[in-house]
N, C-alpha and C positions, 0 to 999 in steps of 0.2 A: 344425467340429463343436461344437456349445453345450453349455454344460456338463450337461445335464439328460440330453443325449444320453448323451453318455458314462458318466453316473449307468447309466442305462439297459441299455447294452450291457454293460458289466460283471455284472452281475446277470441278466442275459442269458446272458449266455458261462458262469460257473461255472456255473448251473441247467442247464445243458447237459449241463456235465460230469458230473451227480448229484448240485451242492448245493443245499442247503435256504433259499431265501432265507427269513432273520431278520431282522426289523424293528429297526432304532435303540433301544437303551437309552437312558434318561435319562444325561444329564448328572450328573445326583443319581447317585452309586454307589450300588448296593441290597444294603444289609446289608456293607460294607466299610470299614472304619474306616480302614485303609491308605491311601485315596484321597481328594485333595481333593474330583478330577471325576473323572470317565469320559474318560482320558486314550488310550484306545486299543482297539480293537475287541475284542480278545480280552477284555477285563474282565470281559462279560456270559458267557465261558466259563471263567473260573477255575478253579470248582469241578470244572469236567469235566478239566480238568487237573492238577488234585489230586488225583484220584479219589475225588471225593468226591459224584459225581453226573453222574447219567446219560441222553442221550436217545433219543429213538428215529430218531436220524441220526448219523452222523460226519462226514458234510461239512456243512460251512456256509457260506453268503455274507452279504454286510449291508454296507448303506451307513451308518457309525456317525459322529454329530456329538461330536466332540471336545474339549479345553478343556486344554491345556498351560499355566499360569500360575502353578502352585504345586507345590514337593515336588520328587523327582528331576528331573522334565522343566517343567521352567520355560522356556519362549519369550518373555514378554513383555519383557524388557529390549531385547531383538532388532530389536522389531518397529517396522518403520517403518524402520530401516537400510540395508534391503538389500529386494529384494523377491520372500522367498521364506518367512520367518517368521510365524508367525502365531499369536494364543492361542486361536482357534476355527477348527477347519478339518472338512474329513469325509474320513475314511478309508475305502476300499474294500479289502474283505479277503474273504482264501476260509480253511478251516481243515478239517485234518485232527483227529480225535479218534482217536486211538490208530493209529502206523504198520502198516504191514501189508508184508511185503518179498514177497508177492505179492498184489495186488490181488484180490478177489473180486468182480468187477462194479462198474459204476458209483459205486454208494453206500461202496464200505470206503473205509476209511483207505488213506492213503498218506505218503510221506514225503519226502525232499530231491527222489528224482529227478522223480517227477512232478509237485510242485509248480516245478518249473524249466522242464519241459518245458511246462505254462500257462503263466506268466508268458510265457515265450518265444514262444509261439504266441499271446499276447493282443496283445504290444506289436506283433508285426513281420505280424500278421497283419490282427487285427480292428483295431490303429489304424493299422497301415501306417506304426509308424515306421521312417527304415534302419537294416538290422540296424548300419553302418559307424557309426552316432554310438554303439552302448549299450555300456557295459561293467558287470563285473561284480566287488566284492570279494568277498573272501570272510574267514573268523577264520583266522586264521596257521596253526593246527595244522588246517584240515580241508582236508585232502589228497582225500577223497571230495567233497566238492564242487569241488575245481577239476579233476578228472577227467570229472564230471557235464557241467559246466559247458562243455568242449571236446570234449566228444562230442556233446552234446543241440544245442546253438549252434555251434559250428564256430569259437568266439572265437577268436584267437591267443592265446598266453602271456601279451604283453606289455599283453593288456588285461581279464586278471584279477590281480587286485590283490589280495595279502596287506597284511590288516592286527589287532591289537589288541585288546584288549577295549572301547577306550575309541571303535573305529569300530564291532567287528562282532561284536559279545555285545548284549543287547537284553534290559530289562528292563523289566516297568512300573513297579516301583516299587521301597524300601529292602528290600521283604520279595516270594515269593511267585513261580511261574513265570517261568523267563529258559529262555535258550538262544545260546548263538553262531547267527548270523546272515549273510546272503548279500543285498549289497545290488548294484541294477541302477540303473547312471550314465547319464542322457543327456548328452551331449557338443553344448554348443551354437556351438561355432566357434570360431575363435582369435581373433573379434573381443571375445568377451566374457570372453576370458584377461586373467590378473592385469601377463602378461608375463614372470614369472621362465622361466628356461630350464632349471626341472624343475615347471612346472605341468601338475599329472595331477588325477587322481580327490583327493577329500577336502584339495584344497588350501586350500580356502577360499574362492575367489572365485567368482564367477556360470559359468562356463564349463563345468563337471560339476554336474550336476543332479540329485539321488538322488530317485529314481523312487518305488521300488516296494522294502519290505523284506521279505524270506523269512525267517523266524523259525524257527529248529528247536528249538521247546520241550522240552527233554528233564530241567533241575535244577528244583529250588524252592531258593530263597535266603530261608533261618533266618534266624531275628533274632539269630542270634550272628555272620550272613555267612556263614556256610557253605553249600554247596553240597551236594545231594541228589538223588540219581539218584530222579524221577518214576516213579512205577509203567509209564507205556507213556512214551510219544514222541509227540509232536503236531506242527504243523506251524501256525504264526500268521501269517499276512500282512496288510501294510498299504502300499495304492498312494494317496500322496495325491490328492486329486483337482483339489486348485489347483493345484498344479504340473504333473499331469499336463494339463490344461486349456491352460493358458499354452503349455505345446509343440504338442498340439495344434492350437491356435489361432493359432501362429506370432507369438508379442508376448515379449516382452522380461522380463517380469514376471508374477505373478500376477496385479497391480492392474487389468495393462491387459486380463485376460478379462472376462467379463459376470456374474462371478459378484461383481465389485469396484466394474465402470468407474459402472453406473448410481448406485450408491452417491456415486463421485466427484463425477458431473454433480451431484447433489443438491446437496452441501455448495461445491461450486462456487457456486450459486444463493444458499445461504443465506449465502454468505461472502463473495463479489463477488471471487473470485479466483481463480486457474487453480490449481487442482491440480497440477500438473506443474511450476509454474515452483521450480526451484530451493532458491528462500527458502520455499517451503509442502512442498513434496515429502513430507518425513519427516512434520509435523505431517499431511497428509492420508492416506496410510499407516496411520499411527497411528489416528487416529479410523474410519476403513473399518473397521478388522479389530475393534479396541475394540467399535465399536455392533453387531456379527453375535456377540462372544461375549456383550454383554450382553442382548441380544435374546433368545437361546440360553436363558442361564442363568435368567433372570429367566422366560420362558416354563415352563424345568423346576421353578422353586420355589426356585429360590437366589437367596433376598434379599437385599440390599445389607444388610451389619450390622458392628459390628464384633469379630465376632471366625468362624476357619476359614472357611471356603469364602466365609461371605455376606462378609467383610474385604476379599480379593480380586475381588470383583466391586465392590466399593465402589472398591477402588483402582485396578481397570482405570476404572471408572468418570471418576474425580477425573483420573486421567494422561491420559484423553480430553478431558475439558471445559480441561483445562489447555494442551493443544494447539490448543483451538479459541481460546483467550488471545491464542496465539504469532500465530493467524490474524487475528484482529481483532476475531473474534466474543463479543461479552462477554454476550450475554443465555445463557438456558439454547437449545442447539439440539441437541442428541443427540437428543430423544427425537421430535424430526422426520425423524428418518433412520431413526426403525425401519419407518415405512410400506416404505421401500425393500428393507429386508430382507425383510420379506413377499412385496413383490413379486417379489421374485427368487427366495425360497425355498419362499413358501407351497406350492405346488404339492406340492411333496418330501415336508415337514414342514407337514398342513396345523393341528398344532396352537398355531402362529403366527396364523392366521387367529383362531383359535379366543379369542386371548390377548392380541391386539395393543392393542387398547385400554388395559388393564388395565397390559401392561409399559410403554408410552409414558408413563402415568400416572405409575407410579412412576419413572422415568428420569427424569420433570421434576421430581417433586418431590427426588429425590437433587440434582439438577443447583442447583435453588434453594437448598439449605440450604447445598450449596459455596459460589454464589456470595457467600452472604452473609458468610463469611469469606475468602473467595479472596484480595479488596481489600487486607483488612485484614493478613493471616497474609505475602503477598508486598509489604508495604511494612517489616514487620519482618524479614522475612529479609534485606532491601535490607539496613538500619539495619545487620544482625549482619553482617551481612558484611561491608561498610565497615568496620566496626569491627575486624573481625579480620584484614583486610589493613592498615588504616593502624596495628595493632600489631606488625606486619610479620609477620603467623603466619598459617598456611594451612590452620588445625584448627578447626573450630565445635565450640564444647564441647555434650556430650550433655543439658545442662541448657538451653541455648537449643534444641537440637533438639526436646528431648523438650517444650518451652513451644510449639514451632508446633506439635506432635502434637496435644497435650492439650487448646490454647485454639484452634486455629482448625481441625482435621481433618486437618492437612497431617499425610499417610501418609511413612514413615519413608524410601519410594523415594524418593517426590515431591521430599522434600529433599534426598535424595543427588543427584536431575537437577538441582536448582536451583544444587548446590554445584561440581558437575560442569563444567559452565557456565562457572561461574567461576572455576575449576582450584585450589577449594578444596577439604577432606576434613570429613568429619563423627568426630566421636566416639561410636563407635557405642557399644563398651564402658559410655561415660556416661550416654549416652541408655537401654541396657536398665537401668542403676543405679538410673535417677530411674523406669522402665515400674515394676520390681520393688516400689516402695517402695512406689507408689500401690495398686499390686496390694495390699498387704500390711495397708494401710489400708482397702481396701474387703472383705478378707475378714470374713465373721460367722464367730461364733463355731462350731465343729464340733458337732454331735450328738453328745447327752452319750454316747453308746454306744459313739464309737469311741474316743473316749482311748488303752484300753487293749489295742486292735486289738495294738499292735506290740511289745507288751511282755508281753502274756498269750497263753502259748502253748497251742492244742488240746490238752483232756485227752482222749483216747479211750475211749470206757465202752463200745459195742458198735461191732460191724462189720455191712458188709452194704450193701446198697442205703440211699440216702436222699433227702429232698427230693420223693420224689411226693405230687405238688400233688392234695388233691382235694377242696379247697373250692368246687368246683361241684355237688358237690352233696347236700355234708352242712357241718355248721358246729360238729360234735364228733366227735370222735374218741381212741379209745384211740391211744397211741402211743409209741415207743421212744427215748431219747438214743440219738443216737451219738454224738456231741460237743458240750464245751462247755469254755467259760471263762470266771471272772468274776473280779473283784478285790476289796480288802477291802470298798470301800463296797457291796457286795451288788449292783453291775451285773451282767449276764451275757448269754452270747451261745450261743446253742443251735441244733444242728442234729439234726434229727429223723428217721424211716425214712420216716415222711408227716407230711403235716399240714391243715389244712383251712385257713391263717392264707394268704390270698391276699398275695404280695409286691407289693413298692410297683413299678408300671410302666405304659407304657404312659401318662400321668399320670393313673391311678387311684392314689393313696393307698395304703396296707398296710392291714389288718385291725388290731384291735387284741382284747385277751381277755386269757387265763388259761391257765396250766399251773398242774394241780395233781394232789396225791394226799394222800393219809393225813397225808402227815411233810413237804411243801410247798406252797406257793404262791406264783405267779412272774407279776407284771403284764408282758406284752405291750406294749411301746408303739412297736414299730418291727419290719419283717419286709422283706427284701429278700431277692433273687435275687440272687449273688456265684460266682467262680468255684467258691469252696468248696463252694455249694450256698445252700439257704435259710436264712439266718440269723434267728433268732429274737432278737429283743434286749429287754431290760426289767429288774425289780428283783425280787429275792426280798424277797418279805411275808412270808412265813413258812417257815420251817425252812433252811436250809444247799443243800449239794449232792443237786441231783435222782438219785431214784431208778433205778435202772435201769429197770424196767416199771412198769408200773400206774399212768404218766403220762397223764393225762386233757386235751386241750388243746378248748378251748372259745372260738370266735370272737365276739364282742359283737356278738349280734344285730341289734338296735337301730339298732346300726352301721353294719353291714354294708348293711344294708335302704335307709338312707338315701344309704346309696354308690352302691348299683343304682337306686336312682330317678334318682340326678345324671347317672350314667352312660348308661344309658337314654338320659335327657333330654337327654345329650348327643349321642347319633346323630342325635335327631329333629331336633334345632339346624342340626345339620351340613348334612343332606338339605333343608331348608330352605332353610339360605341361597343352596346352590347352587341349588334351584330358584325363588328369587325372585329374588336377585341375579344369576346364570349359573355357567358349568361353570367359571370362571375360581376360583372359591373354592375354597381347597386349604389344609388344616387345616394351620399350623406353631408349633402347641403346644397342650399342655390339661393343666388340671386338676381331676380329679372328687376331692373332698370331699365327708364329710358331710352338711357345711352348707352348699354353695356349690358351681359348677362355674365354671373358667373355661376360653375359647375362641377361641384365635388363629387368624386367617385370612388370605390374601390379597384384598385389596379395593382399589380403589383412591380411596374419597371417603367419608364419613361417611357411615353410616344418615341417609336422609330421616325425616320420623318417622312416612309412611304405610308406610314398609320396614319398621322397624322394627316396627310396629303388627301389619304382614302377615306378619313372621315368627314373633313370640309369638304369633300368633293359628292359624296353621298347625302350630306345635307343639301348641298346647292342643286342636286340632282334631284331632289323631291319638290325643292321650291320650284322649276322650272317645269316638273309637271303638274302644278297646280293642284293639288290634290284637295279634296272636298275635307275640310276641318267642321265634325259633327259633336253636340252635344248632348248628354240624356241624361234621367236621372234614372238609378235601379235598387236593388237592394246588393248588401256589402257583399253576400254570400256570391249573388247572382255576377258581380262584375268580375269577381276574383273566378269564377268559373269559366268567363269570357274568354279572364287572360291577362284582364289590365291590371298596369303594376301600382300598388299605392307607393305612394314617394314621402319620401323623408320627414319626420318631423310634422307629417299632419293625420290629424286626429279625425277618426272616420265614424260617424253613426251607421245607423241601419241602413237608413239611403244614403245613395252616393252619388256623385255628379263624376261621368265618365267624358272625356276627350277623347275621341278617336278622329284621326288622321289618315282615313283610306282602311287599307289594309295594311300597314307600313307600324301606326302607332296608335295603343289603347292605354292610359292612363288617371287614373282616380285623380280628378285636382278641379280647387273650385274657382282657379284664377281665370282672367279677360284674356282669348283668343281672337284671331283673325279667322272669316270665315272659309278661305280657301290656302293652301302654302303660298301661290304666286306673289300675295300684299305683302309678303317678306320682302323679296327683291333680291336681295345678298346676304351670302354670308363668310363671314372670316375666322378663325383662331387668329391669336394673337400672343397667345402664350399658355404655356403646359408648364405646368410643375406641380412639385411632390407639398405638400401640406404638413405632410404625418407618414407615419410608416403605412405604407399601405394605401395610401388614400392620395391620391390627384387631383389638380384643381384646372379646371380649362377655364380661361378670360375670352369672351369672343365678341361680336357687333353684328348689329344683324338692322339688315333696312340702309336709311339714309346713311346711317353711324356709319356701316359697313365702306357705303361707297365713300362719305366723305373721306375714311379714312387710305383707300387708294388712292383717293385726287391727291393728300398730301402726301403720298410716297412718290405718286410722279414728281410732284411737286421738287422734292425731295433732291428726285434723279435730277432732276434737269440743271436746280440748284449748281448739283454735283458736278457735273458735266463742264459748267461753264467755270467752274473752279478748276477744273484738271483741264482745262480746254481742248476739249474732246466733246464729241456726241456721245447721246445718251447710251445708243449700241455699242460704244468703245468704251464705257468704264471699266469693265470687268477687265477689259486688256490692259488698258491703261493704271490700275491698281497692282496688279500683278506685278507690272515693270516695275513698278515705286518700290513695290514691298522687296524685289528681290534688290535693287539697288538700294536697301536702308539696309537688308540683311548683312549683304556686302561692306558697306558702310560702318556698319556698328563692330563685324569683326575686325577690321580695321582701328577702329577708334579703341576693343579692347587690346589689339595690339599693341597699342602705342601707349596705353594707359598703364598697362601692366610694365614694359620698359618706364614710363616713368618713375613710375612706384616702386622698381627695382632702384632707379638712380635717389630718388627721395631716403630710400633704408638703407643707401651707401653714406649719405651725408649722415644719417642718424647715427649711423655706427661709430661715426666719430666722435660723439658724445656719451657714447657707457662708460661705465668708471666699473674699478673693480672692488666689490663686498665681501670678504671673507674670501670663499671659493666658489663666487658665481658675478656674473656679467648683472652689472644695473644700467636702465636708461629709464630718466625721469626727464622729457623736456615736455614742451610746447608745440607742437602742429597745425600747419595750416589745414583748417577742414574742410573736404573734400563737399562736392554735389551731396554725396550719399555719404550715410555712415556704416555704409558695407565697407565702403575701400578703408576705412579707418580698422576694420576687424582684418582683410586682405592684409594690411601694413601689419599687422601683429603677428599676422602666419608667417608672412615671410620674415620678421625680426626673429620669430621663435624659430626660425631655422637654423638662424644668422649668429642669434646667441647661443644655440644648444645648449647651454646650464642657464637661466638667468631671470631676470624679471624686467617686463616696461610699464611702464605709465605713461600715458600720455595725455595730454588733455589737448580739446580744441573748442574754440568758439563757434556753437552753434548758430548763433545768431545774436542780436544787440544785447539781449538777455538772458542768456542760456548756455551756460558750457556745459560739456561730458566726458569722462575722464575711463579710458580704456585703460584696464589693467591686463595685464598677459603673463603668466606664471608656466614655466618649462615642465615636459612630464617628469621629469627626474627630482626636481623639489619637491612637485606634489607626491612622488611615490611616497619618499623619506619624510614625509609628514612636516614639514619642514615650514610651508609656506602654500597661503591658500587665497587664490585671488578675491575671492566673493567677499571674505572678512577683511583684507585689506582694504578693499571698496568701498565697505561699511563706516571703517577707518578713516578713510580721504572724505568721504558724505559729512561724516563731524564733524570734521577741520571748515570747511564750507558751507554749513548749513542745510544740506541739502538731502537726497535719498540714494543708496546705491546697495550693491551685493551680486550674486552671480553666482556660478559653478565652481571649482578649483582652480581649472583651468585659465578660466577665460571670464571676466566682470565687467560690470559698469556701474559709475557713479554719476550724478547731475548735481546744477545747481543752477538757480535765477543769480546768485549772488556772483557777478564775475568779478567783482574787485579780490575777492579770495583765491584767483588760479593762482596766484605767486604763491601765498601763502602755502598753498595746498602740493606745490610743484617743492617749495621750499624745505617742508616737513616730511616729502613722503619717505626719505631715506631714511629716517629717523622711525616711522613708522615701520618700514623694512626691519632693522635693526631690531627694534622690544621683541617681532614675532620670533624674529631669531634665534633671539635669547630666551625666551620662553621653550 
């Protein structure tokens, strides 16, 4: 049976029963802070088991794509060991939404017994495994499932299994639905036993196989750890499908099903070595399961970065290309093995198809910027290590750790494998000492409003409802304190009953304005959305503490106006690029200004410049047909059915507020728009560029910004113009002329420079003296514009003297000499004489810093009273290397 089958029949068989089949959530968790990834099927139902939201089914099925690599359930250390682990896998699951201890038909809820009773009838029927290999544990205190368990299957005693919380409790994460749990063992023969003579269930070794886990959701786990009895009782399951696959299919492993092997043969090809043999086994492992989570991730929008989620797909990333090291492969090849993911998978998942380009794109360019330290980062770990075994110590200090972190990428695991290896330990302690400090140094300074956040406590002036938002669609309003605080210098912080002051989100900017009345006035310059509610933050201009009523709050027009043209202009951006670029562009940042918008995407290569051309021009084309800019509110399910895309970074309930734009653009976002395209007026880029691997950032102007910023380009021209005196229509001729008469020019000037410099190393030649059996020149030079021609004068000495050695030194400037050293290849061959340490050499004598290649060096110094000194001694410095 292939795996796609069994995809198949699974989804097949629950629909039978009366589940709902559900489609795969992203990878992305949606609205979950808790989670790196979407670590297990039940995720996409949470809320239904919080009671905090409802549908119109209680059973469900779904084939859900997975991602185990960070937070409680971490697999990647594993992977590649053994061959059952993995950081991207797909779980098959059925679910109960609220138990029922008598069934009402097909569709109710149900709970331990009938979900056993499937399982039971799935494994031993529909795959026809023997009932004699499966076993089952169960949580130590549930005495009703092992009674279940010997009624429904007929098991004996001795092959249900009491265990633990740490076998059969099941959570997804530190916080949030758990339950004791019932899992189902296949037993694969006593060939594949560890051998002790009590290997069972949960021993450890390949011989018990965990199948399929029965979840019986019944607590939620608080952030103090405490446990809470769930309004009803649910029922979660998850049957892996690579392992279920592997048995299946009767193979030894995961690897060796077809959801792994064709992967193998690939990197077989690209690596000229068998997979399987011994000395590759773990590295191929490893890279299989690596390229399917980053295929995965990178397809959902999780970009390689350094920090949460995008970190970890950087570091599966780096531990992949680092394995393909150990194989032999030193160019970039990951992002040649994602065609094979497709192949395997597209079918399933066709929005692989959809993206494949675009994630290959970026996997090679991650893959490149590694290699280009990889080299470097693992010839210094060589060095510290050495070092720290022949000090006869087995600890790498956090300060050499945290130096491969910081200067070559190497990820904080990468170097615990690398120490690992070599049966040394890291200092981790030291290494987060030296992360902290840097942190510390790159934070700015805080927003002057919150200073006294933690030190100025809520005064309460009224009670009641607060915080309704209803600046869509007024920009003044009467309104009430309920609370505030400020401190001596007249900061303050306000929360209101309403207000019209749009908060900062979504990357729309805050509102800015006024509160006032009779007896004050209070500048607005910051407004956010906070647990507490709306905060209003700014300075009293006039008078002390606000009134209780007859608070007037007044939003800046002006402002505002200018925000909803950026914002606007920012959908039209968006719906543009995907339709000139493809569906691959997926928004992962923005920010709407006043004065400015900017716009991060996924892309994978620079705007052409007829792209670019085509997408300013297709924006300005919707603003000029004035298009009806409409808003609604619907439910989440209902807008994503519509069409509209939810955007980045914002966190969606039940209902949603939809932005449609014509037929042109549909968007989930709760920021201030203009009500037609035309109150745009203009629009410009202004600049494209890369951000990250993978990801592009447009800067653009939209409205007044837009035009003022042509008035100062003519501006500009005309400037220009009247400097090259020429009109405006004649600059480009006029520039042209210049550039080729400077071309002209400057070969010229290096012609005459290079004869100089030829005559300058005729006079020099007159000053070498002979040392043993080689040419010396130790003077003084005049220093050139540049201290290129100062290195040019050494190439041509080293021709001039074929054996020998110069120094030279020249005055930088009032305070500053630099002393070029030049050592001939024929010295350096015979080990004889090595410029970098003579450099070093000259640096003593002067006070100063220097060193270099063999070849070729340099030294400095503030101190010029020492060039004599240093000019005087170097011959003598020549001479000890000599003799040494």
């Amino acid at each position: 049976m292939k795996s796609k089958e069994l995809r198949q029949k699974f989804l097949d068989y629950f629909s039978k029963q009366g589940h709902t089949i559900v489609p795969s959530s992203s990878l992305l968790p949606e609205d979950d802070p808790t989670l790196l990834f979407t670590n297990a099927g039940m995720n996409q139902f949470k809320k239904i088991f919080l009671g905090l939201e409802k549908r119109n089914y209680q059973r469900a099925t779904s084939v859900q794509k997975c991602i185990r690599a960070g937070g409680k359930h971490n697999d990647l250390e594993e992977v590649g060991r053994d061959g059952r682990h993995h950081t991207f896998f797909e779980m098959l699951g059925n679910w109960s939404f609220g138990d029922s201890e008598e069934p009402d038909g097909v569709g109710a809820g149900y709970y331990k017994k009938e979900v056993i009773e499937f399982a039971w009838e799935f494994l031993t029927k529909d795959l026809n495994l023997p009932k004699e290999r499966l076993w089952a544990t169960i949580f130590k205190d549930d005495n009703e499932a092992a009674k279940l368990w010997r009624k429904i299957t007929g098991l004996p005693p001795e092959r249900i299994r009491r265990f633990d919380e740490t076998e059969n409790f099941w959570e997804m994460g530190e916080t949030g639905p758990c339950g004791p749990c019932s899992e189902v063992h296949y037993d694969q023969g006593e060939e594949f036993s560890c051998g002790k003579p009590d290997c069972t269930v949960n021993c450890g070794c390949d011989r018990f196989v965990e199948v399929w886990n029965l979840v019986f959701i019944q607590y939620n786990r608080r952030e103090n750890g405490q446990l809470k009895e769930l309004p009803a009782k649910h029922i979660d399951t998850g049957l892996g499908l690579e392992r279920t696959t592997s048995i299946v299919q009767n193979v030894n492993s995961n690897y060796e099903t077809d959801l792994f092997l064709p992967l193998l043969h690939q990197l077989e090809q690209i690596a000229g070595k068998d997979w399987d043999n011994p000395e590759n086994i773990v590295s191929s492992r490893v890279i299989a399961d690596h390229i399917r989570a980053l295929t995965f991730s990178i397809t959902d929008g999780i970009m390689p970065s350094n920090e949460g989620r995008g970190y970890v797909v950087r570091r599966i990333l780096r531990r992949a290309a680092r394995h393909g090291r150990q194989m032999g492969i030193r160019k970039p090849f990951l992002y040649q093995l994602t065609s094979g993911v497709v192949d395997i998978m597209g079918e399933a998942y066709p929005e692989l198809k959809m993206k494949s380009e675009h994630v290959a794109l970026v996997i090679k360019s991650e893959e490149e910027r590694f290699n280009e330290t990889l080299d470097l980062g693992l010839e210094l770990f060589e060095k510290v290590a050495k070092k720290v075994v022949s000090l006869g110590k087995n600890i790498i200090s956090g300060e050499e750790v945290f130096r491969l972190y910081d200067t070559y990428g190497f990820p904080l695991d990468l170097t615990q494998i690398m120490a690992k290896e070599k049966r040394l330990e890291i200092d981790i302690e030291g290494f987060e000492r030296e992360l902290n400090k840097q942190r510390e140094k790159g934070r700015t300074k805080e927003k002057f409003i919150i200073e006294f956040r933690k030190t100025e406590p809520w005064q309460e002036i009224s009670s009641g409802e607060h915080s309704k938002f209803i600046g869509y669609h007024t920009l003044e309003a009467e309104v009430n304190v309920r609370r505030f605080r400020q401190d001596e210098e007249n900061k303050i912080e306000i929360i209101l009953d309403q207000t019209p002051f749009y908060p900062a989100g979504g990357g729309q900017v805050s509102d800015e304005g006024v509160l006032q009345s009779d007896t004050v006035e209070i500048d607005i310059k910051e407004v956010e959305r906070t647990e507490d509610g709306i905060i209003h933050s700014g300075i009293i201009k006039r008078g002390e503490t606000p009134p209780l009523a007859g608070l007037r709050a007044a939003v800046e027009a002006k402002r505002r106006l200018a925000i909803a043209k950026h914002h606007t202009a920012t959908h039209l951006l968006h719906n543009s690029l995907r339709r000139i670029l493809g569906n691959h562009v997926q928004q992962q940042g923005s920010l709407v200004a006043p004065d400015r918008l900017r716009f991060d995407f996924t892309h994978f290569a620079p705007l052409a410049k007829e792209e670019r051309e085509h997408i300013e021009e297709l924006v300005n084309e919707k603003i000029r047909e004035n298009l009806l800019v409409e808003t609604f509110e619907t439910e989440f399910d209902e807008a994503k059915k519509r069409g509209a895309i939810a955007l980045f970074g914002e966190k969606y309930g039940k209902i949603v507020r939809v932005v449609k734009i014509s037929d042109f653009s549909q968007e989930l976002c709760g920021g201030t728009h203009l009500k037609a395209t035309g109150e745009i007026g203009l629009f410009t880029i202004i600049k494209e560029e890369a951000i990250a691997a993978g990801v592009r950032r447009i800067e653009a102007l939209a409205g007044e910004y837009a035009y003022q910023y042509f008035k100062n380009l003519l501006k500009e021209r005309e400037t220009l113009a009247e400097v090259l005196k020429t009109s405006p229509s004649e600059i480009i001729e006029k520039v042209s002329r210049l550039t080729e008469t400077a071309h002209r020019l400057e070969k010229e000037l290096a012609k005459f420079s290079h004869k100089s410099l030829q005559e300058t190393v005729e006079r020099l030649m007159e000053k070498v003296q002979k040392v043993d059996d080689f040419s010396l020149l130790v003077t003084q030079v005049e220093c050139p514009e540049k201290l290129e021609t100062l290195r040019k004068m050494t190439d041509l000495l080293r021709a001039k003297l074929k054996r020998g050695v110069a120094i030279l030194g020249a005055l930088v400037s009032e305070n500053k000499m630099t002393f070029i050293i030049m050592v001939t290849e024929d010295l350096v061959s015979e080990g004889k004489l090595h410029a970098g340490k003579i450099a070093a050499q000259v640096a003593k004598i002067v006070g100063g810093s220097g060193g270099g290649k063999a070849h070729l060096a340099q030294a400095g110094t503030k101190d010029i009273k020492k060039i004599e000194v240093a000019l005087r001694e170097a011959p003598g410095i020549i001479s000890q290397f000599i003799k040494k």
